[in-house]
N, C-alpha and C positions, 0 to 999 in steps of 0.2 A: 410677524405673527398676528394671528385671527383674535382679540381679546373684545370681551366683552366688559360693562362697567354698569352693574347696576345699582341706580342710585347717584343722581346726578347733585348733590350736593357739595357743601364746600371739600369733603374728599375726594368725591368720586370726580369734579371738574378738576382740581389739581392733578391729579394720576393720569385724568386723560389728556389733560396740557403736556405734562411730558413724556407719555410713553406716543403722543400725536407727535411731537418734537420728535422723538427717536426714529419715527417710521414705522411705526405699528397701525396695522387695519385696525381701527377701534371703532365699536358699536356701541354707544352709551341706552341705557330704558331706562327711563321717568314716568312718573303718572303725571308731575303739573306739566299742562301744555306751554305755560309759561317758561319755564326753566328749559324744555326743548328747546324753545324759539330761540331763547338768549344762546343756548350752548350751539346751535347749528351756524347762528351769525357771528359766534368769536370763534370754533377752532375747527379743525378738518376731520369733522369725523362724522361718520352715519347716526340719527336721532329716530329709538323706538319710543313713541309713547305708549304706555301701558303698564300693567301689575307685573312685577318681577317674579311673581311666583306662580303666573299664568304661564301654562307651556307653547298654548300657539304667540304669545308676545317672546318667549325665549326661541322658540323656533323663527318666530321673525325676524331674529334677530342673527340668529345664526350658530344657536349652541349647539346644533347638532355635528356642527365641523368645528367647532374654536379651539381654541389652542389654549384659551386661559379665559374662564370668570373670575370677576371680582364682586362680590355684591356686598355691598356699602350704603343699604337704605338706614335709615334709621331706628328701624327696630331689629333685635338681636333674631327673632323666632323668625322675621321672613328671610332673613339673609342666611339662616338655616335651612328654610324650606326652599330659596331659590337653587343652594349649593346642591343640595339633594336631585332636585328637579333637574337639573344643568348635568348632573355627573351619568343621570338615567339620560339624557337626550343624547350623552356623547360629548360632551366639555371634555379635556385630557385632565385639565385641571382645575381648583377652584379654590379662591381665597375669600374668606366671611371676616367681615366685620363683627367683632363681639366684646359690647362693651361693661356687659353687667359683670360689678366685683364677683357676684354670687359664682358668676361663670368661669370666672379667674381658675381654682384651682382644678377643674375638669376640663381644663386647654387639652391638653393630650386625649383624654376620652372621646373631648367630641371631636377632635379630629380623626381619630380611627373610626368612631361609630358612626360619622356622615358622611365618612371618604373627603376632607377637605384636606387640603394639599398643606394649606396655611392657615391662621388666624389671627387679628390682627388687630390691636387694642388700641385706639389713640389715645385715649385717656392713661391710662395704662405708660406706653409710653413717654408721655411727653411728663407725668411724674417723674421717671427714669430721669427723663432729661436733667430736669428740675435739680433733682436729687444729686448726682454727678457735678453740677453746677455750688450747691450750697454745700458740697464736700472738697472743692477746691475755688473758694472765694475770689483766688486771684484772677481769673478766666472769667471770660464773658459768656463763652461755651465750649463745653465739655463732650469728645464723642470717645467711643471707648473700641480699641480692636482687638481681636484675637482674647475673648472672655474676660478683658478688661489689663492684660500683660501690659498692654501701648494703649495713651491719649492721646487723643490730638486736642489742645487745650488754643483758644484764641484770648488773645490780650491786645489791649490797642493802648499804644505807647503816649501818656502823660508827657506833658511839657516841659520840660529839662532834665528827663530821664537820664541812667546812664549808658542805655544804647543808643539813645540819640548821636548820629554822624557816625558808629560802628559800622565795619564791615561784616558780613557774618560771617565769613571766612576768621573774624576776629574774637568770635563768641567762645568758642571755646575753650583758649588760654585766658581770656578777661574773666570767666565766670566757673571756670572748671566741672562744666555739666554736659554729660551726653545727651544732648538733645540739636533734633536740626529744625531748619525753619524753612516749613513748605511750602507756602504764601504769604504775600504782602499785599494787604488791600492800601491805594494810595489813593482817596477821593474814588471815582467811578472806575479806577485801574483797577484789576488781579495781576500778579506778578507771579510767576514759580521761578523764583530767584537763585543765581549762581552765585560762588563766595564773594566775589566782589560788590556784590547789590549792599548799596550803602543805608543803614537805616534810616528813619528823619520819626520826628515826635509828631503822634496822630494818627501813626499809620499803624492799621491793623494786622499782629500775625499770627499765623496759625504754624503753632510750634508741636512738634511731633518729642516722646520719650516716654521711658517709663513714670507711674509717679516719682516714686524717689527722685528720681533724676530731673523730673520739672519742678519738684517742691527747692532741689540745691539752687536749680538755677534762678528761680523767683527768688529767693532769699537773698543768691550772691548780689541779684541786681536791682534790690533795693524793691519790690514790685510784690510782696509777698504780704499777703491779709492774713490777721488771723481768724481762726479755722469759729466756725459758726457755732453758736451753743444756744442762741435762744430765736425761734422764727414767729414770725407772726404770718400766717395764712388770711385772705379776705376773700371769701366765697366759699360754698360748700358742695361745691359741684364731684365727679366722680375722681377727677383726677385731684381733687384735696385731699377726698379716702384715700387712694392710693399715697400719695406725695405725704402726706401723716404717719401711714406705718410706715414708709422708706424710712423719713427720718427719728423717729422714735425710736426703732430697732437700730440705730446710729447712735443713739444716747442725746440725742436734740430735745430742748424742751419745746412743745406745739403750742400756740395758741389758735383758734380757729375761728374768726367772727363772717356770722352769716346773719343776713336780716329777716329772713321766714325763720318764723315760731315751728312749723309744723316739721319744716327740714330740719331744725336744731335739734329738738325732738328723736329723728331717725339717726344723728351724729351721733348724739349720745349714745346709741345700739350698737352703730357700725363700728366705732372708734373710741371704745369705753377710754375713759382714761385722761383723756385729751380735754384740756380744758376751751372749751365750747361756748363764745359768747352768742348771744341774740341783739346785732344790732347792725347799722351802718356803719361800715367801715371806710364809707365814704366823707364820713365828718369828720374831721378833725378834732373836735371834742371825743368823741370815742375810741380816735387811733390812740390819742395820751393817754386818755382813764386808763386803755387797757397797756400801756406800758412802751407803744414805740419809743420812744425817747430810750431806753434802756434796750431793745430788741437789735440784732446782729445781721436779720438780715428777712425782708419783707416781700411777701408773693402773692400777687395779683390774679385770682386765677375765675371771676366771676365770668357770666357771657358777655357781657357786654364791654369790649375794646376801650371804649371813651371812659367808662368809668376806672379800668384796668390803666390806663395812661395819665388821664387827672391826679389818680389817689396816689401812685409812684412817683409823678414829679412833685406834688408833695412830703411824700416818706422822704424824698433826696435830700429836700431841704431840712431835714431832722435830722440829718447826717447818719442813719441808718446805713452800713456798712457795703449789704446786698441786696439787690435788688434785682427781682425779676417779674416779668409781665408776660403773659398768654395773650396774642393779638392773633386775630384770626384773618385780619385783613393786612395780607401784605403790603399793598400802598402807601399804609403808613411809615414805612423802613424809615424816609429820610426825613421828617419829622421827628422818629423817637433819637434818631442817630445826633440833629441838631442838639435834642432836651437833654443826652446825657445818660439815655435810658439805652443803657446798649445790650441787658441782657433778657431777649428776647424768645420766646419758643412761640411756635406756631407747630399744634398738632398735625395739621393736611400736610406742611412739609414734610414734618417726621415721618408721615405714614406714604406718602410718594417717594420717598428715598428709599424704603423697605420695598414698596413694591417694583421699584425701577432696580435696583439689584437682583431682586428674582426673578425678572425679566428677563434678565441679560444673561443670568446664571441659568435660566432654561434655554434660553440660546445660544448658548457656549457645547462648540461640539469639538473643543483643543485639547479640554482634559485637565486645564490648571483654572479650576472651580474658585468662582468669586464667592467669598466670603461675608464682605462687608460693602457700602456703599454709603458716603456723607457727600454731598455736597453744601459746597463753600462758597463764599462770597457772592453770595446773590445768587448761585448756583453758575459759575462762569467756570468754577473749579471743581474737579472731582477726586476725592481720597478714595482710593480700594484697596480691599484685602486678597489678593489671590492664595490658595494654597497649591502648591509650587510639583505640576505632574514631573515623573522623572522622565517624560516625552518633550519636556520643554526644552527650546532652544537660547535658552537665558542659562540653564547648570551647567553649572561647573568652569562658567567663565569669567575672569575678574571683572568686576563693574569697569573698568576703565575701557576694555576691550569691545564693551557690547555697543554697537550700534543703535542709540535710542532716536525714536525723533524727538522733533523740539516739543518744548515742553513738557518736558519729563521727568522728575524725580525719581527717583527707588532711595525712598527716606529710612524705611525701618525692614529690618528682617527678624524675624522670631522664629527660633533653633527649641522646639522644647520651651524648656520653660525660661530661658536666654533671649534677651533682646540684644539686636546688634545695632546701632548706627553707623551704617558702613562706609568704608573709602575707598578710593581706587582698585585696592588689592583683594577686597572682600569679592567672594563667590561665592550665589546661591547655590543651595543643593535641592535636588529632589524631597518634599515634603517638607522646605521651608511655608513659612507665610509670609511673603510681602507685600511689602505698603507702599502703594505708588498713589503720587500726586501728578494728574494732569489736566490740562483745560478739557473742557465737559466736553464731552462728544459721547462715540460709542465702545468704549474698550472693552469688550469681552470675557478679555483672556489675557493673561499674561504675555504670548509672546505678541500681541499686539502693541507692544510698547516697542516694539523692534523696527527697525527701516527694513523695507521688500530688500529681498537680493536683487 
C-alpha cells in the first residue's frame, strides 16, 4: 500500500518502522531538515521535507494516488487541515492525530465533518492503558478484546511461585480457571507454548480469559493484589486528565502533583474535584507529605523518561503496591526490566499497534475482518481479533482437524456474549470473534492461519 506519514516525530517514526517492516511504500513529510536526514539513514522509506498542509509538498509526496495518510504533526488544527487537503488531492483515506480533551467528545462529528477515516488520541489511549492496568493490579499489562468480553493480562512469575515447574497442560485441574496461556517470554525468547511447555519463575506470561476467570485464577495461585483504592499521579500532562477521570468514575481516590503553578491553576478547571498539589514529586520529601507511604498504587506520567524512572524506583522502595511509568524511549526496556519496574506504556507503541491493525484490516480482501491488534513481547508476538466470515475455511471444523502452521494458537472464541477456551472438539462458526496468537509477521485474515493445500 501507497501511505503517507505526516509528522515525523516520536509517532509518526514508530508507524513508519513498522508499516516499512511490513512492506508498505511509505512517504514520510517533516519541515526539520534534521529529523529528514536521521529518518532517510535508519529506515526504507521516501523523505518530503516541507509543510504538511502545503498541497504541492502533499502532491510531492504522492496524495494524489495514496492509499492511506496519517498526519501526526503536533498540532491538532494542521493534522485537520492536512486530512482535508489530502482527502481533496485523492488520499482513499485519512487518519488525524487529535490530541486536545476539549476535542474528545466531538470524535465522531469531526470525523464525518473532515471525511477522516479515523482519529487517533495517544494520550487518550495510553490512560486507557493505564486505567485497565490499576483495575487489575495483578498484570503488568492489560489489553482488552471484543469491547472488553476477553483480556489478555501479562504476569511475570515471582520466585517460588506455585506455577513454578507446572505444565500448562497442568493449569487447569491445579487452579480450576478457564484461562489459556498464549506466551512465554523466557530472557530474550517468545514462546507460543504447547501443554507440555513447562513453566520456570521469571518468566513472563501472557494469559488470555475473561476477567472473572483471570481474577479465579490469580487468587487460586497465590498471585492476586488487592484491587487499588487510593493513586498518586506525578505530572500533569494530557493523559493525567484523561487517566483522573477514568479512575475517579471508578470510585479511586486521585491525588495529582505537578510542579508549574500556572498548569495547577488550569487542573483545578479541567478536573474539579481532584485534589491537586503544586510541587516536585520528584523529592522524596513531597512523595511522604503527600501520603505515598499509605497510596496503593503510583503513576509516573511527566515528559521527561529519567525523571519517570528515578521517582518509580524509589516509590518501589516504599513498598507502594503499583506502579506504572510512561517512557517514550524504548531502549530503555532492559534497564527498567533489570529495576523491577515492569509496568510500562509507551504511547507511540499504542498508537502503531492501532494503526498496524487498520492497515492490515484495509488490506484484507478474505472477508473475516480483523478486529483487534496487540503486540507482545518486544513485538516478536502478535494477538488478533478476527470476526469470523461465513466464507471462511476454518467453520465448522473442529480445532483438532484444521491444519494450522506453526506457531499458532486459536486461544479464545466469543459466541455473543459467551467466551469459550476451546479444545480439540470446539468449532468456529460463522460470525464468531477469534483470538489468535502468532509470531509477528503479516496475517491478515483469518484463514491465513491455515497451511496452502
Amino acid at each position: 500500500m501507497k501511505i503517507i506519514i505526516a509528522g515525523a516525530g516520536k509517532i509518526g517514526h514508530s508507524v513508519a518502522e513498522i508499516l516499512s517492516d511490513e512492506g508498505h511504500d511509505i512517504t514520510v513529510i517533516d519541515r526539520d531538515p534534521d529529523t529528514i536526514s536521521l529518518l532517510s539513514n535508519t529506515l526504507d522509506v521516501i523523505c518530503v521535507e516541507g509543510s504538511a498542509t502545503n498541497s504541492e509538498t502533499l502532491l510531492e509526496a504522492g496524495a494524489d494516488h495514496a492509499d492511506l495518510l496519517m498526519a501526526a504533526t503536533e498540532h491538532d488544527e494542521v493534522n485537520m487541515v492536512c486530512g482535508i487537503s489530502a482527502r481533496k488531492l485523492g488520499t482513499k483515506h485519512v487518519i488525524a492525530r487529535i490530541r486536545d480533551p476539549e476535542y474528545l467528545s466531538q470524535t465522531n462529528f469531526l470525523r464525518e465533518a473532515l471525511g477522516l477515516s479515523v482519529t487517533i488520541n495517544p494520550e487518550y489511549e495510553c490512560a486507557r492503558e493505564i486505567s485497565r492496568i490499576l483495575r487489575f493490579p495483578s498484570a503488568v499489562r492489560v489489553d482488552a478484546f471484543s469491547k472488553g468480553n476477553v483480556e489478555i493480562v501479562e504476569h511475570k512469575l515471582p520466585n517460588n511461585c506455585r506455577l513454578d515447574g507446572l505444565t500448562l497442560k497442568e493449569l487447569p485441574s491445579c487452579f480450576g480457571a478457564k484461562v489459556l496461556v498464549g506466551v512465554v517470554e523466557r530472557g530474550k525468547e517468545a514462546f507460543i507454548p504447547n501443554g507440555d511447555f513447562i513453566l520456570k519463575s521469571g518468566d513472563k506470561l501472557s494469559i488470555i480469559g475473561t476477567a472473572k476467570e483471570l481474577r479465579r485464577f490469580f487468587v487460586s495461585a497465590g498471585q492476586y493484589h488487592k484491587p487499588v483504592k487510593k493513586v498518586m499521579i506525578m505530572g500533569g500532562c494530557r493523559t493525567s486528565i484523561y487517566l483522573t477521570r477514568m479512575l475517579t468514575d471508578c470510585g479511586m481516590d486521585v491525588t495529582l502533583i505537578e510542579r508549574n503553578r500556572r498548569r495547577c491553576d488550569e487542573l483545578c478547571d479541567l478536573i474539579p474535584g481532584t485534589h491537586i498539589v503544586c510541587g516536585d514529586a520528584t523529592r522524596s520529601d513531597v512523595l511522604i507529605e503527600e501520603g505515598i507511604l499509605n497510596t496503593d498504587a503510583f503513576v509516573a506520567l511527566t515528559g521527561d523518561d529519567g525523571d519517570n524512572i528515578i521517582t518509580s524506583m524509589y516509590v518501589r522502595n516504599c513498598n507502594v503496591g503499583k506502579i506504572v511509568a510512561k517512557v517514550n524511549r524504548s531502549h530503555f526496556s532492559d534497564i527498567l526490566e533489570q529495576s523491577g519496574l515492569d509496568s510500562i506504556v509507551t504511547p507511540k507503541q499504542i498508537v502503531a499497534q492501532q494503526i498496524a491493525r487498520y492497515v492490515r484490516a484495509m488490506s484484507n480482501s478474505m472477508g473475516s475482518s480483523m478486529e483487534t491488534l496487540y503486540r507482545l513481547a518486544d513485538g516478536k508476538v502478535e494477538a488478533l481479533e478476527f470476526k469470523v466470515s461465513e466464507n471462511s475455511r476454518c467453520v465448522g471444523i473442529p480445532l483438532k482437524d484444521l491444519k494450522l502452521k506453526p506457531d499458532i494458537i486459536i486461544s479464545a472464541i466469543i459466541r455473543g456474549n459467551k467466551t469459550l477456551i476451546p479444545d480439540g472438539s470446539t468449532r468456529i462458526l460463522s460470525g464468531d470473534h477469534a483470538i489468535i496468537f502468532t509470531a509477528a509477521g503479516r496475517l491478515q485474515d483469518m484463514d491465513g492461519i491455515l497451511e496452502e493445500h
